[in-house]
Structures are given as C-alpha cells and as structure tokens.
BATORKOL-267565 format. One line per 3 residues: number of its first residue (from 1); their letters; for each residue x, y, z of N, C-alpha, C. Coordinates in steps of 0.1 Angstrom, whole numbers. Example, Ala and Ser with C-alpha at 12.3 -4.5 7.8 and 13.67 -1.06 7.14 Angstrom:
! residues 2
1	as	132:-57:78:123:-45:78:132:-33:78  128:-22:71:137:-11:71:129:0:79
END
This chain:
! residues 226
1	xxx	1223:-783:-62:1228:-785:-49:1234:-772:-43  1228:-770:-34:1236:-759:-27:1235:-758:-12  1228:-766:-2:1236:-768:11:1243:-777:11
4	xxx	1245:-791:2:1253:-800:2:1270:-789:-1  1268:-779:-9:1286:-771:-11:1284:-769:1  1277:-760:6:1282:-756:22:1289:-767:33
7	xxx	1285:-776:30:1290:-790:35:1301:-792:36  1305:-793:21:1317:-796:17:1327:-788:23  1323:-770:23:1333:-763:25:1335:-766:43
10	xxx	1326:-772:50:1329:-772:63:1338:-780:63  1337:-795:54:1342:-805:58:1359:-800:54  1361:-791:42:1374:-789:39:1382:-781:48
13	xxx	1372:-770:53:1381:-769:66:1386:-776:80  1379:-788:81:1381:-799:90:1398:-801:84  1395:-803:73:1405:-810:68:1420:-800:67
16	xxx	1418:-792:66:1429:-779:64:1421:-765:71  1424:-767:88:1420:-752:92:1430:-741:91  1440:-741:86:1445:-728:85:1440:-722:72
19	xxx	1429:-726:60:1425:-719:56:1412:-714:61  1407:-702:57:1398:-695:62:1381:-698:56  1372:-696:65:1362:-709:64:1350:-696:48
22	xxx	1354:-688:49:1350:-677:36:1358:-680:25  1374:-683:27:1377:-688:13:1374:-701:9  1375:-713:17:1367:-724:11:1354:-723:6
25	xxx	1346:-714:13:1331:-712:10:1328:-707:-7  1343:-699:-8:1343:-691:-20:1348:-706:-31  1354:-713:-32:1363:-719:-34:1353:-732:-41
28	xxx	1343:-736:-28:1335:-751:-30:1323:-743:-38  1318:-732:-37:1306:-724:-48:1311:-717:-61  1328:-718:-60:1331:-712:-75:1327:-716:-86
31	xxx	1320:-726:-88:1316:-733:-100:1305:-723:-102  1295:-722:-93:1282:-717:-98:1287:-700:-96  1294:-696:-89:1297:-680:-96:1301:-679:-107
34	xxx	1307:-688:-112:1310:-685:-128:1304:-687:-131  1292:-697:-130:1284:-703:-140:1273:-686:-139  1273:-680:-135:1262:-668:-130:1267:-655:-138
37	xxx	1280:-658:-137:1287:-640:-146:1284:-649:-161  1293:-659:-162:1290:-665:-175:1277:-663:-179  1263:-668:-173:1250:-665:-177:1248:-652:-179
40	xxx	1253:-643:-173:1251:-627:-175:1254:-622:-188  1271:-625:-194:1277:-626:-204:1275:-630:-216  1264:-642:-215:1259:-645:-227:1267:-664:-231
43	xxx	1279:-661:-223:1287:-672:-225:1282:-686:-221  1272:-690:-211:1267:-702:-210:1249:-698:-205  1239:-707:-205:1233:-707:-205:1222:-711:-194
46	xxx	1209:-709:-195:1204:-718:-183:1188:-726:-196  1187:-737:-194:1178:-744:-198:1163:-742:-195  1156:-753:-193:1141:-749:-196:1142:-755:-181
49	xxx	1130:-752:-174:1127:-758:-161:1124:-774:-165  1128:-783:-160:1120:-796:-162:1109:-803:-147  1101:-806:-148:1093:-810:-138:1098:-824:-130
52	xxx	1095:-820:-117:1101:-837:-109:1089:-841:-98  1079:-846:-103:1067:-846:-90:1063:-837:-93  1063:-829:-78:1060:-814:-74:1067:-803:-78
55	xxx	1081:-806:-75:1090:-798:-79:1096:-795:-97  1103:-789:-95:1115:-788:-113:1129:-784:-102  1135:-786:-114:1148:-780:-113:1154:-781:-128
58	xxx	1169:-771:-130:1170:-764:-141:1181:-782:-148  1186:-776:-162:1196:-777:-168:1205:-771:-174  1214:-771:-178:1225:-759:-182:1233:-762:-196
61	xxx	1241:-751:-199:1248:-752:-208:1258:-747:-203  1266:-755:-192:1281:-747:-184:1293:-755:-190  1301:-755:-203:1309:-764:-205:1321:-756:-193
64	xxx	1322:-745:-197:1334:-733:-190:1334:-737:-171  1322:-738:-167:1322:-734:-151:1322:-746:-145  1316:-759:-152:1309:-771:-144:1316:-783:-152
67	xxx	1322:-780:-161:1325:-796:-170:1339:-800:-166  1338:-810:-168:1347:-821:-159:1362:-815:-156  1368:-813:-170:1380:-814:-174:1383:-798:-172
70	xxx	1369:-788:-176:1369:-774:-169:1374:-770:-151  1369:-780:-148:1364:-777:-133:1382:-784:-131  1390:-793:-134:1399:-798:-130:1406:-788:-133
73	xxx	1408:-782:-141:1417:-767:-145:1412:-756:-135  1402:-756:-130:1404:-742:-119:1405:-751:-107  1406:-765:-105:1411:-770:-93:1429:-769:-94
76	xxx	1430:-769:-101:1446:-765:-106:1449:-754:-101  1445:-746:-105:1446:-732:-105:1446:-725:-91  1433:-731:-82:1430:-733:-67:1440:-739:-58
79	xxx	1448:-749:-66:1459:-753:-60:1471:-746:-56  1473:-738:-69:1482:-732:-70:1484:-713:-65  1467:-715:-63:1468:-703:-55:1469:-702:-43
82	xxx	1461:-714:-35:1466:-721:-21:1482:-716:-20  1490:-727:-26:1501:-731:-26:1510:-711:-27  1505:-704:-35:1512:-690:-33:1511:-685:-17
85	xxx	1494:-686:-18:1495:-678:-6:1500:-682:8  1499:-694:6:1505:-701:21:1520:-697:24  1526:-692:9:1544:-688:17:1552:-699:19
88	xxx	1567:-694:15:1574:-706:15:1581:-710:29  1574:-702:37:1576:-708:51:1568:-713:54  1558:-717:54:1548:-724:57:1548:-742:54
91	xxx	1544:-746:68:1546:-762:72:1534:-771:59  1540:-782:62:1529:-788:52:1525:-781:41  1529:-775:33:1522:-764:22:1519:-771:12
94	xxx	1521:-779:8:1512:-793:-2:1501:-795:1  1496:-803:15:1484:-803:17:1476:-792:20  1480:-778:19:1474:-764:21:1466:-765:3
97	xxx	1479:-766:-5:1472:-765:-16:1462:-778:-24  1465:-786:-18:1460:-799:-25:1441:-795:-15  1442:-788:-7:1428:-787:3:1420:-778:-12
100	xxx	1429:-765:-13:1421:-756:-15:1417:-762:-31  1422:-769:-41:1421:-774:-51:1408:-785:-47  1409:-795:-37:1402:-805:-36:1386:-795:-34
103	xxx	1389:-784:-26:1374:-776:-26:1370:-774:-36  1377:-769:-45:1371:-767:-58:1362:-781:-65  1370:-789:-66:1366:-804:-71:1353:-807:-65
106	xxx	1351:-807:-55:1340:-815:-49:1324:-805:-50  1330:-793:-59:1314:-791:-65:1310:-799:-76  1320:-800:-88:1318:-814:-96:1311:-825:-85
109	xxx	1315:-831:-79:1316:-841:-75:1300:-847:-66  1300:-832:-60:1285:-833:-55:1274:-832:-63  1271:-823:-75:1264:-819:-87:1267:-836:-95
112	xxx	1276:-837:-98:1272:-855:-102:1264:-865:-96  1259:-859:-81:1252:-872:-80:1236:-863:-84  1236:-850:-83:1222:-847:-85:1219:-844:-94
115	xxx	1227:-840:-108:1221:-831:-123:1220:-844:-131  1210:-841:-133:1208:-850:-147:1218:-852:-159  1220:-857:-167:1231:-857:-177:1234:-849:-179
118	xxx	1237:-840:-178:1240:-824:-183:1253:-817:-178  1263:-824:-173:1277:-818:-168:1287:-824:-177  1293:-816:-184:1302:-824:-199:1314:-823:-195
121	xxx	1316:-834:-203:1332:-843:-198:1344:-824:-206  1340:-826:-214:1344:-811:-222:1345:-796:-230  1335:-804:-242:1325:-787:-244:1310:-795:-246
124	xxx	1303:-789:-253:1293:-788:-252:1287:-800:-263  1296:-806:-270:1295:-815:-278:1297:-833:-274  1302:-832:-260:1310:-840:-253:1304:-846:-248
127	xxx	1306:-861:-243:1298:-865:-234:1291:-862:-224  1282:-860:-212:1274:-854:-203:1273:-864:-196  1277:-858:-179:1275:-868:-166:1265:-864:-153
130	xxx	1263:-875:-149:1249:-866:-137:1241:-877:-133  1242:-888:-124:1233:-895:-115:1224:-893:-113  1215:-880:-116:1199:-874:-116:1195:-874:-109
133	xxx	1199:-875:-96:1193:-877:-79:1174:-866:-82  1178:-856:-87:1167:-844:-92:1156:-852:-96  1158:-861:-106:1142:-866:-104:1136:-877:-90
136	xxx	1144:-877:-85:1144:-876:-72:1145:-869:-63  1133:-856:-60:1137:-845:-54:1140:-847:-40  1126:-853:-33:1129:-854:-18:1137:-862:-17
139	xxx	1149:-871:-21:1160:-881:-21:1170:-870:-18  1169:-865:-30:1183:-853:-37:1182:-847:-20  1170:-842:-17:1171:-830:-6:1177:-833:7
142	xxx	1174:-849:5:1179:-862:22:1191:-861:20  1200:-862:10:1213:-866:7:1221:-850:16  1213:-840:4:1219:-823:8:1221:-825:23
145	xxx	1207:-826:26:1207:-821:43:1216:-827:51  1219:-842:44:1225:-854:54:1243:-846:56  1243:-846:42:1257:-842:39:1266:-825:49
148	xxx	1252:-818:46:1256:-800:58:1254:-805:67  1243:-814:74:1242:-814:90:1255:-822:97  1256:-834:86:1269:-842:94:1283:-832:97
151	xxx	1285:-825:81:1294:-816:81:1297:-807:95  1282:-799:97:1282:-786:108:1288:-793:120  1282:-808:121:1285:-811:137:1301:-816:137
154	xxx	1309:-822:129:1322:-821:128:1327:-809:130  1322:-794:124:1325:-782:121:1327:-776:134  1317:-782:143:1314:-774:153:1320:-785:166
157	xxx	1325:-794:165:1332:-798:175:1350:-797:173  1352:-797:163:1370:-788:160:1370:-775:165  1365:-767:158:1361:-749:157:1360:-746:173
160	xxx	1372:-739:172:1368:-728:185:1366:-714:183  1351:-719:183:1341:-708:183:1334:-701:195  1328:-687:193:1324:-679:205:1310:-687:203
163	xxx	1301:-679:211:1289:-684:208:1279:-679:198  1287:-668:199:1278:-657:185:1284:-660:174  1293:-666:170:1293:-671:158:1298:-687:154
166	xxx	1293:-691:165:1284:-707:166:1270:-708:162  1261:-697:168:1248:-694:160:1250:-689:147  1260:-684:144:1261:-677:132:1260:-687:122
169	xxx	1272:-694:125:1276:-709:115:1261:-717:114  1259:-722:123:1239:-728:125:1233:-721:118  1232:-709:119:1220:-702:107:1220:-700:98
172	xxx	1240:-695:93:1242:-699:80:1236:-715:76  1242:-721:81:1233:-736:73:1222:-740:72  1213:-733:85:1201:-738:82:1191:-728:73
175	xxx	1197:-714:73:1195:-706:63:1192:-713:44  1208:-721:41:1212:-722:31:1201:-738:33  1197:-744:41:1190:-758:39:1173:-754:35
178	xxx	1169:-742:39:1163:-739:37:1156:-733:22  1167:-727:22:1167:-722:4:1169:-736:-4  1177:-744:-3:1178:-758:-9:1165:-762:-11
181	xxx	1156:-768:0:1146:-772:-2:1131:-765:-7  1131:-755:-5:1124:-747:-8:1124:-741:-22  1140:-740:-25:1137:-735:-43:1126:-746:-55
184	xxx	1131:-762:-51:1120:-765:-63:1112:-765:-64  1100:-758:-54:1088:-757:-51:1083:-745:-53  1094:-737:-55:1081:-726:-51:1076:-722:-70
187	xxx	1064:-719:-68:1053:-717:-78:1055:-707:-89  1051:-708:-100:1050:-701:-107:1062:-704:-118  1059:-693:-126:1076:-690:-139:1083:-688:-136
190	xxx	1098:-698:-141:1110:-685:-129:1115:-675:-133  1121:-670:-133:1124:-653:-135:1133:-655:-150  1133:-648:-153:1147:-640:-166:1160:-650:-159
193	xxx	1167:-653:-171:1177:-658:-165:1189:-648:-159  1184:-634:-165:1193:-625:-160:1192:-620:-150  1180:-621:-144:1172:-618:-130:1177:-630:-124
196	xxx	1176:-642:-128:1180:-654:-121:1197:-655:-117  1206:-651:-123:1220:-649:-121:1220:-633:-112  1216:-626:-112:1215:-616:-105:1217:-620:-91
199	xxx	1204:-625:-86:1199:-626:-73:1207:-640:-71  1207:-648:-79:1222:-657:-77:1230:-656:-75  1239:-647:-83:1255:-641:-75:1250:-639:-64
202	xxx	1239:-625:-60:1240:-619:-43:1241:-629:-35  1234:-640:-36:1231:-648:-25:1244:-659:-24  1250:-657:-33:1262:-669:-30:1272:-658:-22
205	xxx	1274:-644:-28:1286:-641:-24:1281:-636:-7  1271:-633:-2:1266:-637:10:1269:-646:20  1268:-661:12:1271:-669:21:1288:-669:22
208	xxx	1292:-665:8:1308:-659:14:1311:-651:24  1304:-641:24:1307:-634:34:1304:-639:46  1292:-647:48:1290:-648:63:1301:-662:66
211	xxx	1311:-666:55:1319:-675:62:1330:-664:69  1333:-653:61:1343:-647:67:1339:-641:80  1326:-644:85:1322:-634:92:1324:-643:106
214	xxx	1322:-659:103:1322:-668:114:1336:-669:117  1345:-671:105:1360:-669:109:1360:-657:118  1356:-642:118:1364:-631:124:1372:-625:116
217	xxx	1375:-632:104:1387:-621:98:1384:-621:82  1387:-616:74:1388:-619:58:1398:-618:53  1401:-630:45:1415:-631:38:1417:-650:37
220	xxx	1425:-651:29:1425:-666:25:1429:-672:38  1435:-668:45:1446:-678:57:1434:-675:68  1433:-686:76:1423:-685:88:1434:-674:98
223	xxx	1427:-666:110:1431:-660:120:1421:-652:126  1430:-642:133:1420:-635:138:1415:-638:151  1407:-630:156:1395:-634:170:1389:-644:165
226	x	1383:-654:174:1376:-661:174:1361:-663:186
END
C-alpha cells in the first residue's frame, strides 16, 4: 500500500492542521523508511515475489519497522515528539500529539487489510497478521484509490490553498496512485533488494518533500505562505 498512506496522511491533517502536511507524510510512510534502511542494513528483509493473477507483490521479514507491538512504540515515540514540539504554550497539545502518534499507527492499520500474513504481533517467531486484500489485487487497488481520492477531496476543501499548489497536492496523489497500481504489474525480475530499498527510500522521501512543498514551509508545525 502506498497511495492508501498518502491518504491517511491527508486525512490526519484534516484532523490536526497545525501540523505540517510533509511531517505527517513523513510520519504515516515511517514504517516503510525503516523497513528500507533496515533492508539496506541487513537487519530485515524482503521475501520472494509471490504471484496474484497478473500481478505479485512482496513479503517481508520487518519484525523492527511493521510488527504490531513495534509500530505501537514508534507511535509512542511520535507522540511524544508531537507533544515536544508543539510547546508548552500551545492549545490542545494532547490532541497535537495523539494526531502525530495516530499517523504513525495507521500504516499498521492500512497494510493489515492488504499483506498477507506476514505483519507480526512481535518478532519474527510471533504470530503474523494481514487480511491479504493482495491476492486480491484489483480489490486491494479499489480500496487504495477509494481511500487517497476521498482523502484529497476532504484535503482540498479545508486547505487554503493557492492554485499551484492545489495542482501540486493532485499530482502528488495521482502521481503516487499511479505508482500503486502500476508496481504489480510491471514485468520481469525485480531488482536486488538493495536496488529495491535504494530507489525506495528516494521515492518516499520525495513524496515527503513534495508535502512540504504543498504546505510552503518545512518543519513539523504547519505555516508559512500558502
């Protein structure tokens, strides 16, 4: 899943706009940047392609980046970094950090309806969770798309936005719906897993950047021109 995160991260700025729509972005894809340096590192892995129809899609060995009780400790942590940066003058500062925590969560949350068994409750010996939407690809891809398009149009009627980075926001998503549907298909062997985390980091931290780019500013707290 990866326009369904972008989703998410719109929806979480619905929910808490004084954070900045690049730090949630950073925040709802943290799972899979770790899971990417980890793969680099040697420390988790990536599996065999499995076939679904037409398509495949992967399986993993992420107890660190993706498993349940993993991912609830850097929503912790997300919380609590929320909660620093917002300052102790800052209104509502609970729900600032309970936002940026809940972003983190809901990459779990969305990868459970589409990975196969393969997201463990703790290490690698542990139970394993995942609705498998994947062997259901064009399902999996209705759900993604359903989930970023509803997202953008909420996004885009709060957001006071220019117009150049109203198209911006639009192309980021239809950029990233695009790559969605298009990765299980395309042909051939897939690359080195280290080639595969490579070009993985670039493109997530990308779509990080082009959130800070739709905000106008970079830095956790929303501001700036708009």
């Amino acid at each position: 899943m990866f326009v369904g995160h972008i989703g998410a991260g719109l929806i979480a700025k619905r929910i808490e706009p004084r954070l900045n729509l690049g730090a949630l972005l950073f925040a709802v894809l943290f799972a899979d940047l770790l899971l990417w340096v980890l793969v680099i590192c040697g420390v988790e892995s990536v599996g065999t392609a499995e076939a679904t129809g037409s398509g495949r899609f992967f399986t993993f060995e992420f107890p660190y980046s993706h498993g349940l009780l993993s991912t609830g400790l850097w929503s912790v942590l997300a919380a609590g970094a929320g909660w620093a940066f917002a300052g102790p003058e800052a209104p509502r500062r609970r729900r600032l950090a309970w936002a940026a925590g809940l972003a983190v969560f809901s990459h779990f949350a969305l990868d459970f309806l589409v990975h196969v068994p393969d997201l463990p409750v703790l290490g690698s010996d542990s139970p394993r969770l995942g609705l498998g939407l994947w062997r259901h690809m064009p399902l999996a891809l209705a759900v993604e798309l359903l989930i970023a398009g509803a997202a953008l149009v909420v996004y885009l009627r709060t957001a006071r936005l220019s117009r150049a980075r109203t198209l911006l926001a639009c192309g980021m998503v239809a950029v990233a719906a695009a790559l969605t549907a298009v990765g299980p298909y395309i042909p051939g062997e897939p690359p080195p897993a280290a080639a595969l985390a490579m070009s993985s980091l670039a493109t997530l931290m990308l779509f990080v950047l082009l959130g800070f780019a739709v905000e106008g500013r970079v830095g956790v707290m929303a501001g700036g021109s708009r």
